[in-house]
LUMTI-683071 format. One record per residue: residue number from 1; residue in three letters; z, x, y of N, C-alpha, C, O in turn. Coordinates in steps of 0.1 Angstrom, whole numbers. Atoms other than C-alpha are relative to their C-alpha. Example, Ala and Ser with C-alpha at 12.3 -4.5 7.8 and 13.67 -1.06 7.14 Angstrom:
2
+-----+------+-------+-------+-------+-------+-------+-------+-------+-------+-------+-------+-------+-------+
|  nr | rest |  n.zz |  n.xx |  n.yy | ca.zz | ca.xx | ca.yy |  c.zz |  c.xx |  c.yy |  o.zz |  o.xx |  o.yy |
+-----+------+-------+-------+-------+-------+-------+-------+-------+-------+-------+-------+-------+-------+
|   1 |  ALA |     0 |     9 |   -12 |    78 |   123 |   -45 |     0 |     9 |    12 |     7 |    19 |    12 |
|   2 |  SER |     0 |    -9 |   -11 |    71 |   137 |   -11 |     8 |    -8 |    11 |     9 |    -3 |    22 |
+-----+------+-------+-------+-------+-------+-------+-------+-------+-------+-------+-------+-------+-------+
END
This chain:
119
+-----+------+-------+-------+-------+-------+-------+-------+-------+-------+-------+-------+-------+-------+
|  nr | rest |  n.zz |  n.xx |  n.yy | ca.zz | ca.xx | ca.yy |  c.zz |  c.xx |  c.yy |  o.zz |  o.xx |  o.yy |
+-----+------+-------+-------+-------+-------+-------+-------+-------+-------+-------+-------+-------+-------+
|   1 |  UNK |     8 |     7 |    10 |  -362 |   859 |  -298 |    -8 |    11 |    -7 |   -11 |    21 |    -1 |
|   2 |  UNK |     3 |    -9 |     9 |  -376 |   877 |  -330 |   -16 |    -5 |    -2 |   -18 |   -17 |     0 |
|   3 |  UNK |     8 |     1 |     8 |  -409 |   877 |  -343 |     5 |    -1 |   -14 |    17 |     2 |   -17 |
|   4 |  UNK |    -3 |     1 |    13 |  -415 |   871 |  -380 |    -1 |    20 |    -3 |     0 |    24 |   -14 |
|   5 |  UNK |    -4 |   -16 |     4 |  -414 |   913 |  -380 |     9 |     6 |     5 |     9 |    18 |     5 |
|   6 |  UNK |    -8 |    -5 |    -6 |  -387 |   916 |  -363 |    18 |    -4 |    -6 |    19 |   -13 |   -14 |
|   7 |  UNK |   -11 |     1 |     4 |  -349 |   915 |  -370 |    10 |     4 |    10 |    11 |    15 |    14 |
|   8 |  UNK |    -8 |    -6 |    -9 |  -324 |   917 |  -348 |    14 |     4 |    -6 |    18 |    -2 |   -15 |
|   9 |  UNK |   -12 |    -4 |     5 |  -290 |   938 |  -351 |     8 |   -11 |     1 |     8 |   -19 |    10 |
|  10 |  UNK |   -13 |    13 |    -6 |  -259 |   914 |  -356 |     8 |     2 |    11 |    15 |    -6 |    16 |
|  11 |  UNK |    -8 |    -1 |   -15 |  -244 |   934 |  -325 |    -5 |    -7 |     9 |   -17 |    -5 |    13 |
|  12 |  UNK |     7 |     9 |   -10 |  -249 |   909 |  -300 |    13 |     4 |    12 |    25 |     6 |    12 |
|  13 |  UNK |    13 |    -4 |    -1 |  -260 |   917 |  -275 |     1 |    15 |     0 |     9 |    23 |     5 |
|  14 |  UNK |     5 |   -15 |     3 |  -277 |   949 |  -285 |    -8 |     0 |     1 |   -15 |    -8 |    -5 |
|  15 |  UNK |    11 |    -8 |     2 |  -300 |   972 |  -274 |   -10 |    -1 |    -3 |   -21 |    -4 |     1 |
|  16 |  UNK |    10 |    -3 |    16 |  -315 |   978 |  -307 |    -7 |   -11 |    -3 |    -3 |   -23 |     0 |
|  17 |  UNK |     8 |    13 |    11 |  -339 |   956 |  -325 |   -10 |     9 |   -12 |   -20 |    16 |   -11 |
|  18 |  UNK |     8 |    -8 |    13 |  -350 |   967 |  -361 |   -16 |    -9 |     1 |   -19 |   -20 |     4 |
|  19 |  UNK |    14 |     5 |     0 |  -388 |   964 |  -364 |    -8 |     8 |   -11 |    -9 |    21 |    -9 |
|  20 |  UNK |     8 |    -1 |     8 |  -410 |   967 |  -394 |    -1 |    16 |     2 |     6 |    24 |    -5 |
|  21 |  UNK |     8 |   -12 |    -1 |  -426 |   999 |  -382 |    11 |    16 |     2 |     9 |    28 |    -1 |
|  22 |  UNK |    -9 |    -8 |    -7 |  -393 |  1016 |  -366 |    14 |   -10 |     7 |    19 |   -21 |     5 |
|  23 |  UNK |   -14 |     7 |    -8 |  -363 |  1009 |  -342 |   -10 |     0 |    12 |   -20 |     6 |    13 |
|  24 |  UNK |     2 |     2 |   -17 |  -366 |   993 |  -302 |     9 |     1 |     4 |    16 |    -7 |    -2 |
|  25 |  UNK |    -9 |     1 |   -11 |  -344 |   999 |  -281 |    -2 |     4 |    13 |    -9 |    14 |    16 |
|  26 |  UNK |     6 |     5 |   -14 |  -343 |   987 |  -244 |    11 |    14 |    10 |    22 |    19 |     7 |
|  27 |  UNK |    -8 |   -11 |   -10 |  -328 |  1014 |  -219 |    -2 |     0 |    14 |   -14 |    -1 |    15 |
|  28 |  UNK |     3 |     3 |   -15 |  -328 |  1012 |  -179 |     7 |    18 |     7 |    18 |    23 |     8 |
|  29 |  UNK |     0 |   -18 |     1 |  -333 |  1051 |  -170 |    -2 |     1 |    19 |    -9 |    -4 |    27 |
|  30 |  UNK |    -4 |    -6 |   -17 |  -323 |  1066 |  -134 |    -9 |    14 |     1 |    -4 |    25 |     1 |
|  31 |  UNK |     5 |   -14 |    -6 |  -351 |  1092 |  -125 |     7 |     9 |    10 |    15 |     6 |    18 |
|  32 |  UNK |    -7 |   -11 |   -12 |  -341 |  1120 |  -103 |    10 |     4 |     3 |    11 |    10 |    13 |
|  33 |  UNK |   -10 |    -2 |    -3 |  -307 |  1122 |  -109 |     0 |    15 |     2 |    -9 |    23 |     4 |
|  34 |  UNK |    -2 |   -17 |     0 |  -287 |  1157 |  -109 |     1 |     9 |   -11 |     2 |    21 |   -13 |
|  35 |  UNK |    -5 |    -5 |    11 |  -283 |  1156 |  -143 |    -6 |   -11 |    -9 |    -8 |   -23 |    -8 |
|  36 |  UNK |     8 |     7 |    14 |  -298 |  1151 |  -180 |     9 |    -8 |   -11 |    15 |    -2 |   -20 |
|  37 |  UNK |   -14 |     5 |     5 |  -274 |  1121 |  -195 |    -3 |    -9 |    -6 |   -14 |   -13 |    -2 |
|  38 |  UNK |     2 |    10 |     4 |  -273 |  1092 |  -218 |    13 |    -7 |     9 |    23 |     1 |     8 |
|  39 |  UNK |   -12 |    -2 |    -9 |  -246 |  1077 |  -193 |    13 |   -12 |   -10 |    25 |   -12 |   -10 |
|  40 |  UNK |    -5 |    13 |    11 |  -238 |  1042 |  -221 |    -8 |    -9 |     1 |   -20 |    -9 |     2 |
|  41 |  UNK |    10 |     8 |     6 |  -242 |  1011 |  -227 |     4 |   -10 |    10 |    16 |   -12 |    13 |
|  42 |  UNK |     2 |     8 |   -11 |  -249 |   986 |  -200 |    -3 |   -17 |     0 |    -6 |   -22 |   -11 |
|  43 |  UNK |     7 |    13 |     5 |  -258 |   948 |  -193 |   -13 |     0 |    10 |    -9 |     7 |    20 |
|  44 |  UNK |    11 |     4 |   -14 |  -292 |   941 |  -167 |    -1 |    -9 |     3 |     1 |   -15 |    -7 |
|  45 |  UNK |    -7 |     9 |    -9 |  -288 |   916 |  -148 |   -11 |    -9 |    -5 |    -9 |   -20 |     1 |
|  46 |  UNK |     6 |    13 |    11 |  -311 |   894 |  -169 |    10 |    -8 |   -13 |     9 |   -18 |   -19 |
|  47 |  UNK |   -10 |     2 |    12 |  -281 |   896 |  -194 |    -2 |     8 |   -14 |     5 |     7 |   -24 |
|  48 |  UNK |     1 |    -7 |     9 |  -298 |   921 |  -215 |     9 |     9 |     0 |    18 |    12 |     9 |
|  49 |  UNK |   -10 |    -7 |     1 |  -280 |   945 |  -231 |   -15 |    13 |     2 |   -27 |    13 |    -1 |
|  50 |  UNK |     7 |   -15 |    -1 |  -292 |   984 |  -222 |     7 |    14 |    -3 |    19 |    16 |     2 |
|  51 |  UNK |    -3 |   -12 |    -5 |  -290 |  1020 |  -227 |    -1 |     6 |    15 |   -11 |     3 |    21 |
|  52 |  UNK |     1 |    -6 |   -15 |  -285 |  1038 |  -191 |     0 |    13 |    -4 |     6 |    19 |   -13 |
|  53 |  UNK |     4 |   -16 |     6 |  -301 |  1072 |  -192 |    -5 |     4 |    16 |   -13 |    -2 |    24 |
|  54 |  UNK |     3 |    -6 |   -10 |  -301 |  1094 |  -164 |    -6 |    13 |    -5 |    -1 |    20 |   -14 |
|  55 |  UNK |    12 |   -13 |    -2 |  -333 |  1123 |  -159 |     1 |     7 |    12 |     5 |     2 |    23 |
|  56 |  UNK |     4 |   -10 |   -18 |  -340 |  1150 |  -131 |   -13 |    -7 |     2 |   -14 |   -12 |    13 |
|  57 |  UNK |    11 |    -3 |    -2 |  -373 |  1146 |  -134 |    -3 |   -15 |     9 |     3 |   -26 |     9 |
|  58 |  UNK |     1 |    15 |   -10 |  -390 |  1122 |  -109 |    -9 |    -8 |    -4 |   -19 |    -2 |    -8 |
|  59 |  UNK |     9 |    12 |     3 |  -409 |  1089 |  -116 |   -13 |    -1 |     6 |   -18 |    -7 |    16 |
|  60 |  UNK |    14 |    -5 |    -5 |  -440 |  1100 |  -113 |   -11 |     6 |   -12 |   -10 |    18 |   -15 |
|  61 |  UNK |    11 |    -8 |    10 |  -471 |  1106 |  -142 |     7 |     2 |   -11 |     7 |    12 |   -18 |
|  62 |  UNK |   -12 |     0 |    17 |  -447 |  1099 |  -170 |    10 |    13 |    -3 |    14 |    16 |   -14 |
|  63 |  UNK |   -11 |    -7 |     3 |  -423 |  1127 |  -162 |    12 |    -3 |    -5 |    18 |     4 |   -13 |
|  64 |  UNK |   -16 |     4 |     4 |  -392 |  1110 |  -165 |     2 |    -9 |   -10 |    13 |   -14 |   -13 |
|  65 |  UNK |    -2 |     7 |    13 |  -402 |  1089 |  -194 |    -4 |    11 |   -14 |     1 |     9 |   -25 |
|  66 |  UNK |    -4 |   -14 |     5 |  -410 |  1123 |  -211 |    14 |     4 |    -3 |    20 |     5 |   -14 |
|  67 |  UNK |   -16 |    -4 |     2 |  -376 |  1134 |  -203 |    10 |   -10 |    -8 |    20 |    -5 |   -13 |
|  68 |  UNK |    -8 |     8 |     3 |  -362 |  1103 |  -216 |    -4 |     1 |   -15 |     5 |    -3 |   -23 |
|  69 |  UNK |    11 |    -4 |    15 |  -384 |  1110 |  -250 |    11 |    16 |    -4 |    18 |    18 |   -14 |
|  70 |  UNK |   -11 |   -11 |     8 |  -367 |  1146 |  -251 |    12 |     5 |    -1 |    16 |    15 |    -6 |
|  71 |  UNK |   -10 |    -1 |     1 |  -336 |  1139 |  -243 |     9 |    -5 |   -12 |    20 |    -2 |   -16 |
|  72 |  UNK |    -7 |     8 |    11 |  -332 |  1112 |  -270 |    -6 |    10 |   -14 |     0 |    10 |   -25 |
|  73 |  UNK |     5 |    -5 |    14 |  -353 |  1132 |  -297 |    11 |    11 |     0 |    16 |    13 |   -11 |
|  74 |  UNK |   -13 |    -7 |     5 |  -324 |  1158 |  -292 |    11 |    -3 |    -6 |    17 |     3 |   -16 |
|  75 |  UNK |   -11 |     5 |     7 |  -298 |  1137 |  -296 |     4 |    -6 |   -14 |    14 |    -6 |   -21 |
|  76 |  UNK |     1 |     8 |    13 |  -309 |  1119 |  -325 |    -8 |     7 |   -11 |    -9 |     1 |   -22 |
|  77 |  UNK |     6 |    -6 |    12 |  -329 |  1146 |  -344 |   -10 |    -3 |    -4 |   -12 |    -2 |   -17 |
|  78 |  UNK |     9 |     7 |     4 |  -359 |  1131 |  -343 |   -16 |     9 |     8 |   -14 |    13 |    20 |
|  79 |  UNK |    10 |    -7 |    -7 |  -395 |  1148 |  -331 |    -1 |   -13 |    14 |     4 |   -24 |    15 |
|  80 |  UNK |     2 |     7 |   -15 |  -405 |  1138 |  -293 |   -11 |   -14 |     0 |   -12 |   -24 |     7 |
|  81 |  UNK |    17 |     6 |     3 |  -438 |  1123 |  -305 |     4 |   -10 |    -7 |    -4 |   -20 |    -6 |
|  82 |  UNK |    -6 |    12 |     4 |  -415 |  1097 |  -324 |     4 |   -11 |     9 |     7 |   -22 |     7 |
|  83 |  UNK |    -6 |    11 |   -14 |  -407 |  1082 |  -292 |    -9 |    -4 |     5 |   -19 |     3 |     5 |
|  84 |  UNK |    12 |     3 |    -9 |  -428 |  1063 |  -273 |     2 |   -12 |    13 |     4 |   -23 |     6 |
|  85 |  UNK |     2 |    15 |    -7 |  -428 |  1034 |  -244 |    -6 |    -8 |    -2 |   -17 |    -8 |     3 |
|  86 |  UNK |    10 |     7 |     2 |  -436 |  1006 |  -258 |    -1 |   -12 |    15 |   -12 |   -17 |    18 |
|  87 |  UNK |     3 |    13 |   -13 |  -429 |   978 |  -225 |     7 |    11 |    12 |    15 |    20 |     8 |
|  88 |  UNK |    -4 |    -6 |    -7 |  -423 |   994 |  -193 |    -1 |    11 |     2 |     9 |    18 |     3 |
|  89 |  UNK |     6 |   -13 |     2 |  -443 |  1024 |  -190 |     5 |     5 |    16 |     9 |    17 |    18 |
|  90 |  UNK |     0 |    -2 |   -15 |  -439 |  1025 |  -150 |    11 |    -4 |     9 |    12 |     0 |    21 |
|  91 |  UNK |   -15 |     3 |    -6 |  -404 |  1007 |  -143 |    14 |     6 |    -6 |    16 |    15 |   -15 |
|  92 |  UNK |   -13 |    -6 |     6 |  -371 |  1014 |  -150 |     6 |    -6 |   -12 |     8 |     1 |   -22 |
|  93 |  UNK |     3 |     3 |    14 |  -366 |   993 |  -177 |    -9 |    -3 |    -9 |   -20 |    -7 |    -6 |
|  94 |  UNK |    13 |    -7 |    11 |  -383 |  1000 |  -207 |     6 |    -3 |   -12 |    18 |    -2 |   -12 |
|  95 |  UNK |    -2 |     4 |    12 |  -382 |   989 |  -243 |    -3 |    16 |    -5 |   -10 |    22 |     2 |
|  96 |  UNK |     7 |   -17 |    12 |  -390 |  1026 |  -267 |     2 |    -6 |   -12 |    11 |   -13 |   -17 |
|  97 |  UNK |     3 |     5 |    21 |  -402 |  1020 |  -304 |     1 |    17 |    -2 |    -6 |    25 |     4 |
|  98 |  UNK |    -2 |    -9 |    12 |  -390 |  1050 |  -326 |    -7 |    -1 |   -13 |    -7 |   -10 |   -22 |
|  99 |  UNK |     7 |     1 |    15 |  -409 |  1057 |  -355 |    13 |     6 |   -14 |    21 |    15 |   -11 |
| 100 |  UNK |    -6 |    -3 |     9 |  -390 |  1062 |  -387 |     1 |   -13 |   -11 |    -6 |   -24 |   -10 |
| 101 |  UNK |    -4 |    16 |     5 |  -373 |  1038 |  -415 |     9 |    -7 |     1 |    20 |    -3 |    -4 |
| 102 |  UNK |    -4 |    12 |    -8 |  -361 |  1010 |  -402 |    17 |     4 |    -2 |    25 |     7 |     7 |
| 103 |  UNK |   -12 |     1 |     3 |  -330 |  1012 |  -426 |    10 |    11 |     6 |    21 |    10 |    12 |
| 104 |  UNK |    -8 |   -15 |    -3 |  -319 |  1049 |  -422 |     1 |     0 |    14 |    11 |     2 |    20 |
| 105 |  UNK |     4 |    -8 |   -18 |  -331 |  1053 |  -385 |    10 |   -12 |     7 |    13 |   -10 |    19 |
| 106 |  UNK |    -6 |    12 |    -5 |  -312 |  1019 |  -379 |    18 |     3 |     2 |    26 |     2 |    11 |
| 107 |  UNK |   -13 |    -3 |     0 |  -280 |  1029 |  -391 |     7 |    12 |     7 |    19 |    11 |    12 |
| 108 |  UNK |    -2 |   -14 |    -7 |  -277 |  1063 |  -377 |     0 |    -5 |    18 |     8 |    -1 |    26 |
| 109 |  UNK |    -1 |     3 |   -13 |  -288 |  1045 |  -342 |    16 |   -10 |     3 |    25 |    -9 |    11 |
| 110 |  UNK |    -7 |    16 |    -1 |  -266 |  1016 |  -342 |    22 |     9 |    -6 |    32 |     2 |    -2 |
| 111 |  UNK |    -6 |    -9 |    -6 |  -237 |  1045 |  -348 |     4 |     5 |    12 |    15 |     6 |    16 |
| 112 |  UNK |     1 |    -8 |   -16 |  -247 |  1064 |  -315 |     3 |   -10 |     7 |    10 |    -8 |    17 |
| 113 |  UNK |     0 |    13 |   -14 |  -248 |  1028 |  -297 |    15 |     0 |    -2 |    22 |     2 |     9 |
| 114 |  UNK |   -14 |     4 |     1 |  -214 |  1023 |  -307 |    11 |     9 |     4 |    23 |     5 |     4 |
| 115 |  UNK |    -5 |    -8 |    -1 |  -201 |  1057 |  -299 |    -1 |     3 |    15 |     4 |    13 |    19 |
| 116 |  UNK |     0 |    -9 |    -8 |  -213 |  1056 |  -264 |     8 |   -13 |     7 |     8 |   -25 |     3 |
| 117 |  UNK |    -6 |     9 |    -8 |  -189 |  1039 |  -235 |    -7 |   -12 |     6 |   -16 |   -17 |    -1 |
| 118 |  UNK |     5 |    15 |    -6 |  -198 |  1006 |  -214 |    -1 |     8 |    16 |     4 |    18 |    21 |
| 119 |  UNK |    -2 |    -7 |   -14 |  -204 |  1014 |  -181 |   -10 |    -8 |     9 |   -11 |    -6 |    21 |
+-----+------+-------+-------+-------+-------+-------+-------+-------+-------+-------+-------+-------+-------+
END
């Protein structure tokens, strides 16, 4: 369900949700692995759809939501400080708001989602 500032992508179900201010997208992130990975695209057993992102770093004092902040600002060319946690600051799933505009930063994402496997 949308707010009146909200829009959702027509990929159903997706991730993504465009929003006034920026992009959301929901991701369910594996602290501690062995390795720094976006791994694809997932369902959570709510029926949401998610990115899966595997970090070293361990879930503890926002390291590995950090990591998950400079792993995607690499990928996507975007400063670290554009990222942020907006739901799920302390679990593994987690909503992130991107700052940018909606349209450009939408299209470019909604690319990458489509480029990464199912898994």
């Amino acid at each position: 369900m949308t707010s009146e500032h909200e829009v959702e992508f027509v990929t159903s179900p997706s991730p993504l949700t465009l929003a006034t201010e920026g992009i959301r997208l929901r991701v369910r992130v594996k602290p501690g692995s062995s390795r720094q990975a976006v791994l694809g695209r997932t369902v959570l057993a709510g029926g949401e759809a998610a990115v899966s992102i595997a970090v070293s770093a361990p879930p503890e004092d926002g390291k590995a939501n950090a990591a998950v902040a400079a792993l995607l600002s690499k990928a996507w060319g975007v400063p670290k400080t554009s990222i942020r946690v907006r739901v799920g600051a302390s679990g593994r799933s987690k909503i992130l708001e991107i700052d940018g505009d909606p349209a450009i930063l939408g299209r470019r994402l909604l690319l990458w989602l489509e480029s990464l496997a199912e898994v």
